[in-house]
C-alpha positions as CSV (number, residue, x, y, z in Angstrom):
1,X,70.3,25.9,-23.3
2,X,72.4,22.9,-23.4
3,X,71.2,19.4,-24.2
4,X,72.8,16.3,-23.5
5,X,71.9,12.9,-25.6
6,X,73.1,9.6,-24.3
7,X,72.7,6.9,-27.1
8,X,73.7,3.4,-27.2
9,X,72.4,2.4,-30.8
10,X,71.7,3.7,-34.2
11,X,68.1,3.6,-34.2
12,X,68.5,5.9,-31.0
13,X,70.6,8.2,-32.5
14,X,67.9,8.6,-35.3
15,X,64.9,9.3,-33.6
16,X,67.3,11.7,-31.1
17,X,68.0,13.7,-34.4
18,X,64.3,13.3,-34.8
19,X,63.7,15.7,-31.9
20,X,66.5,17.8,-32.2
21,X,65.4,18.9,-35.4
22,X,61.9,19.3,-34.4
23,X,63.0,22.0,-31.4
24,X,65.4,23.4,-33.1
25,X,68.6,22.1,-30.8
26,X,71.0,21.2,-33.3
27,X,73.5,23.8,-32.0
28,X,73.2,22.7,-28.1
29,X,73.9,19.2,-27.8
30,X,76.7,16.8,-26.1
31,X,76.4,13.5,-27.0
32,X,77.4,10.4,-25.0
33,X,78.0,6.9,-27.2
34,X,77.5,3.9,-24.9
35,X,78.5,0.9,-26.6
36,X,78.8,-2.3,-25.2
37,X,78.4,-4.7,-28.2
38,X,80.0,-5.5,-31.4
39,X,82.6,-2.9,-32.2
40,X,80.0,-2.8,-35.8
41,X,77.4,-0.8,-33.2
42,X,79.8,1.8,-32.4
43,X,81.3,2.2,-36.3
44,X,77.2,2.5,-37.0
45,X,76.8,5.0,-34.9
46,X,79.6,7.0,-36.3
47,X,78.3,6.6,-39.5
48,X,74.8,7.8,-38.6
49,X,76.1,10.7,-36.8
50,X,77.6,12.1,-39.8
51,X,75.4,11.2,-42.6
52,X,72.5,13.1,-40.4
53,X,74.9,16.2,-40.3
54,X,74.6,16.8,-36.7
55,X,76.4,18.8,-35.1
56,X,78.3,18.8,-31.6
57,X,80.7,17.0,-29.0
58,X,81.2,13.3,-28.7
59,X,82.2,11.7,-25.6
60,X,82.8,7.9,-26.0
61,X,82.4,5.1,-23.4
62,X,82.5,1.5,-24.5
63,X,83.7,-2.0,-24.3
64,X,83.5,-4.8,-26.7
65,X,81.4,-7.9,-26.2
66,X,80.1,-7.4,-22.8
67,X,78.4,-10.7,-22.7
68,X,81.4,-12.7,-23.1
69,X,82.7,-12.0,-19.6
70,X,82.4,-10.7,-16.2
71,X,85.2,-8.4,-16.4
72,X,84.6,-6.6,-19.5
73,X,81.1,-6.1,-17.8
74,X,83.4,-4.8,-14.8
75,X,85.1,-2.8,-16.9
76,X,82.2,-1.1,-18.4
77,X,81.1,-0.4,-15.0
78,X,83.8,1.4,-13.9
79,X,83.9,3.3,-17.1
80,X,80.5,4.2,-16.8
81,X,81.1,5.7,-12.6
82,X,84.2,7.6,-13.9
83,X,82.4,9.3,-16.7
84,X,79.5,9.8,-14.0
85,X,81.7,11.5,-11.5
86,X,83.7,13.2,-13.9
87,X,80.6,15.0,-15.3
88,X,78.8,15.9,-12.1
89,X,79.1,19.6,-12.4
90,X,77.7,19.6,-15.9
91,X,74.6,21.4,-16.5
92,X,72.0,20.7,-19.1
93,X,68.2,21.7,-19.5
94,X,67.3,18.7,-21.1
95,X,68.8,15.1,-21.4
96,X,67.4,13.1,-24.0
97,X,68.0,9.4,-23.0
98,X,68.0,6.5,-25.7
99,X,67.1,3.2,-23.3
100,X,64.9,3.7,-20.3
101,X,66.0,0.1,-19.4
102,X,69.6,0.6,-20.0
103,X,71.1,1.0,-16.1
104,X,74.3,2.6,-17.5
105,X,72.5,5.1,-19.0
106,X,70.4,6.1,-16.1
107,X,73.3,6.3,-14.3
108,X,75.1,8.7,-15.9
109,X,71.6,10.9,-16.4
110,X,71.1,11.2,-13.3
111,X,74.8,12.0,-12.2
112,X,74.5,15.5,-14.3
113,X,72.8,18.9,-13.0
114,X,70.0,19.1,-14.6
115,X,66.1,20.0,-15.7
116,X,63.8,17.4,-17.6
117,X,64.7,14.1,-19.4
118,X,63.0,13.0,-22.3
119,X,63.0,9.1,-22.9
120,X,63.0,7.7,-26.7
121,X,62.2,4.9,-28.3
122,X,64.4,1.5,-28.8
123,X,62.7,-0.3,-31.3
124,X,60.8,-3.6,-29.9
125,X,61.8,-2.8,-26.4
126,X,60.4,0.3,-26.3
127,X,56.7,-1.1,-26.9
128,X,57.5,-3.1,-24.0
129,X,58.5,-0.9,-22.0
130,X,55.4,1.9,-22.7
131,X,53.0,-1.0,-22.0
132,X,54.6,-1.8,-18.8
133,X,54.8,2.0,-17.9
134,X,51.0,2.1,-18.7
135,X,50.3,0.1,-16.1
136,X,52.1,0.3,-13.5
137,X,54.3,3.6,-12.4
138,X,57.9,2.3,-12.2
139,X,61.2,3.8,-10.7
140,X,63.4,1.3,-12.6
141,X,63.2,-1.5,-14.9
142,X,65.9,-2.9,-12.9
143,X,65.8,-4.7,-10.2
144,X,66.9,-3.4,-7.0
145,X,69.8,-6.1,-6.6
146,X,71.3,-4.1,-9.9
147,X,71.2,-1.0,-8.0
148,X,72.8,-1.5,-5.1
149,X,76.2,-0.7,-5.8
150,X,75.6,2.1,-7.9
151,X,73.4,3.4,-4.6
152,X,76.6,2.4,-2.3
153,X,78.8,4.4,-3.9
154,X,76.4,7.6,-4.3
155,X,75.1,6.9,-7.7
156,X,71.0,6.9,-9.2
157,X,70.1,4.0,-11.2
158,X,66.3,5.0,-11.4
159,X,64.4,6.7,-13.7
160,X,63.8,10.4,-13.5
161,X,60.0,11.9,-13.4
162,X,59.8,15.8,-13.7
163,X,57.1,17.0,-11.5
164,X,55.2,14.0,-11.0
165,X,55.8,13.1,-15.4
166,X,57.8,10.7,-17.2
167,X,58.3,11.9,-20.6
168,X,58.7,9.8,-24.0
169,X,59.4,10.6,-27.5
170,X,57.6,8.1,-29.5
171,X,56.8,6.7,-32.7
172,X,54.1,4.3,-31.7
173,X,51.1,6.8,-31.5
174,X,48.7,3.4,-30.9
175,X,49.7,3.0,-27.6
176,X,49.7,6.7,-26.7
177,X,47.4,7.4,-24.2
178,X,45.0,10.8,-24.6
179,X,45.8,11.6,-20.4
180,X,48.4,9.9,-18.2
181,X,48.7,10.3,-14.7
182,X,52.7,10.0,-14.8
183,X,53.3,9.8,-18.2
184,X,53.5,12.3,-20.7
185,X,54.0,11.6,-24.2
186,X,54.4,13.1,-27.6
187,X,54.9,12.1,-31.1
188,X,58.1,11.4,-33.1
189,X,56.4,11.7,-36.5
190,X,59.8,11.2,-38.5
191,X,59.4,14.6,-40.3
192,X,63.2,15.1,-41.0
193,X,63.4,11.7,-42.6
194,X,60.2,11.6,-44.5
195,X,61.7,14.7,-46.2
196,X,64.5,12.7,-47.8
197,X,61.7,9.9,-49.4
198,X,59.7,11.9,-51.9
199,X,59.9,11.3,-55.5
200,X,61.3,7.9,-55.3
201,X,59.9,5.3,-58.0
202,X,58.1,1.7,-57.0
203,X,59.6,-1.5,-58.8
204,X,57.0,-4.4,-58.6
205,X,59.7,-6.6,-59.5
206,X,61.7,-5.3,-56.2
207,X,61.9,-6.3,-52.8
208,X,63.3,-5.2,-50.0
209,X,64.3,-7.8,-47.1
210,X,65.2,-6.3,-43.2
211,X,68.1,-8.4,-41.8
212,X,67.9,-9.9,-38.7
213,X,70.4,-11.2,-36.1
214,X,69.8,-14.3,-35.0
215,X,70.7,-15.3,-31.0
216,X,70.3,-18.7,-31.0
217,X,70.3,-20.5,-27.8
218,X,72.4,-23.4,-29.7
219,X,73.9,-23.1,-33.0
220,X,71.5,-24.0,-35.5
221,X,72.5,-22.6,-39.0
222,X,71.0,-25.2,-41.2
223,X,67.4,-24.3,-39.2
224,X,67.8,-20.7,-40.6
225,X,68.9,-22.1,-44.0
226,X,65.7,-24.4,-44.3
227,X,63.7,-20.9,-43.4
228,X,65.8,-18.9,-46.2
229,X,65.2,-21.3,-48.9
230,X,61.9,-21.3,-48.2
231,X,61.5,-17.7,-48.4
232,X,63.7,-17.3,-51.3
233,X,61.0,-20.3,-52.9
234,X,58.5,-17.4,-52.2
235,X,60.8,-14.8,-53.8
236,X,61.7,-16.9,-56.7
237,X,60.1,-14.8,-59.5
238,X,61.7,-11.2,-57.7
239,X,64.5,-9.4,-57.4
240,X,66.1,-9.4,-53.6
241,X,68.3,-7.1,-51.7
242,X,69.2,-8.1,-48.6
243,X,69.8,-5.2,-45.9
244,X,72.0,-6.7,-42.9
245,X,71.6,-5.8,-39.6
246,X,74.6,-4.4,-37.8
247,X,75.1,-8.0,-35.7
248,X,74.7,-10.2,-38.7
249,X,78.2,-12.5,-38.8
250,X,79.5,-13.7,-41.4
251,X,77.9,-17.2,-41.5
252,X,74.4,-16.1,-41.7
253,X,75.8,-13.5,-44.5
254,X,78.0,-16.0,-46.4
255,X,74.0,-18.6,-46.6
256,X,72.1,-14.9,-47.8
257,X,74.4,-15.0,-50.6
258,X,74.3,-18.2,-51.7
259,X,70.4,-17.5,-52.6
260,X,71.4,-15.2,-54.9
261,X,70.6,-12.4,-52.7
262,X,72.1,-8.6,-53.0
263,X,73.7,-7.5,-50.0
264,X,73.3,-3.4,-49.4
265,X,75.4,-2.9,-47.0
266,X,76.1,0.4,-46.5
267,X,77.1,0.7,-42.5
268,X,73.8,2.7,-41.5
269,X,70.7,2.0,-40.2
270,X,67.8,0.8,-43.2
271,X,66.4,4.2,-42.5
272,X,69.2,5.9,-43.7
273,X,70.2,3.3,-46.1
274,X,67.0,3.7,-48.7
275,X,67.6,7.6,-48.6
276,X,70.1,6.8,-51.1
277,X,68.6,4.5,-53.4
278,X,66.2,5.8,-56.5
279,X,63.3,2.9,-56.2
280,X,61.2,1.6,-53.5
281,X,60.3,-2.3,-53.4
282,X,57.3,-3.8,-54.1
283,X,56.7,-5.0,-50.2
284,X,59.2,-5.5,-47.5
285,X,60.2,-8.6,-46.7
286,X,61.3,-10.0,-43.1
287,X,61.8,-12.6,-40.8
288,X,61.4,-10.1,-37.4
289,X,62.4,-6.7,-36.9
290,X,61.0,-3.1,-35.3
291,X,62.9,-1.7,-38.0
292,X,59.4,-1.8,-40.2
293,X,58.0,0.5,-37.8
294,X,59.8,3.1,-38.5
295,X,59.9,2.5,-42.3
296,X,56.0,2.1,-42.1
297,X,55.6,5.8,-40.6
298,X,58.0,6.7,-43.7
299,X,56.8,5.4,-46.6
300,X,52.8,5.6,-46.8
301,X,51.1,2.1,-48.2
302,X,53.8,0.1,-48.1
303,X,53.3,-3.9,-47.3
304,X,55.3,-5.5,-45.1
305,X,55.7,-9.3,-45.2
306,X,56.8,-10.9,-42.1
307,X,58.1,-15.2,-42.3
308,X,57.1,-16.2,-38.8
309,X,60.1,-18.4,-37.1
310,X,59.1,-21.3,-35.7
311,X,59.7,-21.7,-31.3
312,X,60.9,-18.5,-30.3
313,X,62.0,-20.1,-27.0
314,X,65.1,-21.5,-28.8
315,X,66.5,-18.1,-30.0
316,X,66.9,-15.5,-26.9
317,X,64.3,-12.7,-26.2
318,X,62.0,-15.1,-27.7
319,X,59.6,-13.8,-25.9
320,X,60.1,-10.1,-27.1
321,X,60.1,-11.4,-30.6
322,X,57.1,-12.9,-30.2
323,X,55.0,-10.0,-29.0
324,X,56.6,-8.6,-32.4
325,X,54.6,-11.5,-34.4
326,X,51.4,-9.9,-32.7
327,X,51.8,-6.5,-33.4
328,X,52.2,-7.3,-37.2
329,X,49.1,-9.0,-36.8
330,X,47.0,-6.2,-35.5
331,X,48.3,-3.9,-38.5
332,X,47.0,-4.0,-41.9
333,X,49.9,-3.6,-43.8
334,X,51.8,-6.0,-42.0
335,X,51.3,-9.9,-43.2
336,X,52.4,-12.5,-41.4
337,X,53.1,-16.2,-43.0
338,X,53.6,-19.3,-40.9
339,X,56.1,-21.7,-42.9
340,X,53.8,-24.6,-41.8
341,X,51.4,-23.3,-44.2
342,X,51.4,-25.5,-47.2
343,X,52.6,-22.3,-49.5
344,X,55.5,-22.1,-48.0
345,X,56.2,-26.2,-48.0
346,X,59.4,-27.6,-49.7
């Protein structure tokens, strides 16, 4: 049996391991890196691939910086349809597929030989994308203008349903249905990963706070500064480390540390990143970010405090972000705080 895994982000690549462990593959896989962002994403991915100890070939296909113009999105194309007619007479059993919305990756699934694919999760998007699924049977999450010339030239953008089922790996067991019609579903229940978090000690005087990238629409640093001293005003009487995410640049770095912040920056995912460290915190501490997901099927009774932002419409996938605000809400563990409310005021 040969398996192929195409990943285009760190947090794929961890819940891939997830069910490679659980069936026993570790031995059969190709992986494909997709990377398309900051050259941090691809050295992340790297990094996670080693520090999880798995084991098989790599094929890399990337750019840098996609969004900054048309032909490095040209580029990527191309690179992309190569790798897809290249690899057209590979055959795998299984394909385990990272982004169900990613085109690219679609493409190249469907340009192999092969039996069933398996779609996992992609933090936020992947809620999305399950509750979209649930209602309505889709072939792509594209739309047919971003098709077309992958169809001209013989390629399948869509996604792939084995006999009649579309099948998804996933860690958000309150959205999965007991019987689909077309959608089949089971569990990611982190097992390798909640191995590596027993015995650990809890420091009251500790918290933990989940970086987050922040896309404005217009650069507006001294809004997320106000927000940070704020926070750090509710912090005042703890200890902070700060865990960057992968996108974070420098400028939003360079204000953490001028609270008096610790930066952990260890070049993995937060997942991997608190295997290493001998205490847990007190609560964890954010702004937005699926990241807690994961950490909350990890570490049992853990809080999770989440600083709402303020118009979501003025950063981009505002609108993603704020279905995130609502899912926090529904959980118990999760707490939301609005910095209009008066314990937050400066």
């Amino acid at each position: 049996m040969k398996v192929a895994v195409l990943i285009e982000s760190p947090l794929q690549l961890l819940n891939a391991n997830e069910y490679i462990k659980k069936h026993e593959l570790e031995h059969m896989c190709d992986f494909y890196f997709l990377s398309s962002r900051d050259l941090s994403n691809l050295n992340q991915l790297y990094s996670t691939f080693s520090v999880l100890n798995l084991k098989g070939d790599i094929e890399e296909i990337s750019v840098t910086n996609i969004h900054n113009s048309i032909l490095t999105r040209i580029k990527y194309y191309f690179k992309i349809n190569n790798a897809a007619r290249r690899n057209r007479t590979l055959n795998y059993s299984l394909i385990l597929v990272g982004n169900m919305r990613s085109i690219y990756q679609c493409i190249l699934m469907n340009s192999f030989q092969s039996g069933k694919s398996i779609y996992l999760d992609d933090g936020n998007a992947a809620i999305y994308n399950q509750k979209m699924l649930l209602s309505k049977k889709l072939s792509s999450f594209a739309p047919f203008s971003k098709r077309i010339l992958p169809l001209a030239v013989g390629l399948n953008a869509n996604l792939k349903y084995d006999k009649g089922y579309l099948h998804i790996f996933s860690i958000y067991d309150n959205i999965i249905p007991k019987g689909h019609s077309y959608l089949k579903f089971e569990y990611c229940e982190y097992t390798y990963l909640n191995n590596e978090f027993g015995g650990k000690l809890l420091n009251k005087d500790l918290i933990y706070f989940i970086g987050t990238p922040f896309y404005w629409k217009k650069p507006i640093y001294n809004k997320f500064e106000n927000y940070l001293d704020r926070v750090a005003k509710y912090y005042s009487n703890k200890s902070v480390k700060y865990f960057p995410h992968r996108y974070e640049n420098n400028q939003q770095l360079n204000i953490i540390k001028s609270k008096g912040w610790e930066i952990i920056n260890t070049g993995l995912p937060i997942e991997l990143s608190l295997v290493s460290l001998k205490e847990l915190p007190l609560e964890f501490g954010m702004f937005y970010s699926s990241a807690c997901f994961s950490l909350y099927e990890l570490i049992p009774n853990i809080k999770f405090r989440s600083f709402e932002i303020e118009n979501t419409e003025n950063l981009e996938e505002g609108e993603d972000i704020q279905n995130l605000y609502e899912r926090y809400v529904e959980n118990e563990s999760f707490e939301v705080v609005n910095f209009n409310s008066s314990k937050l005021s400066t």
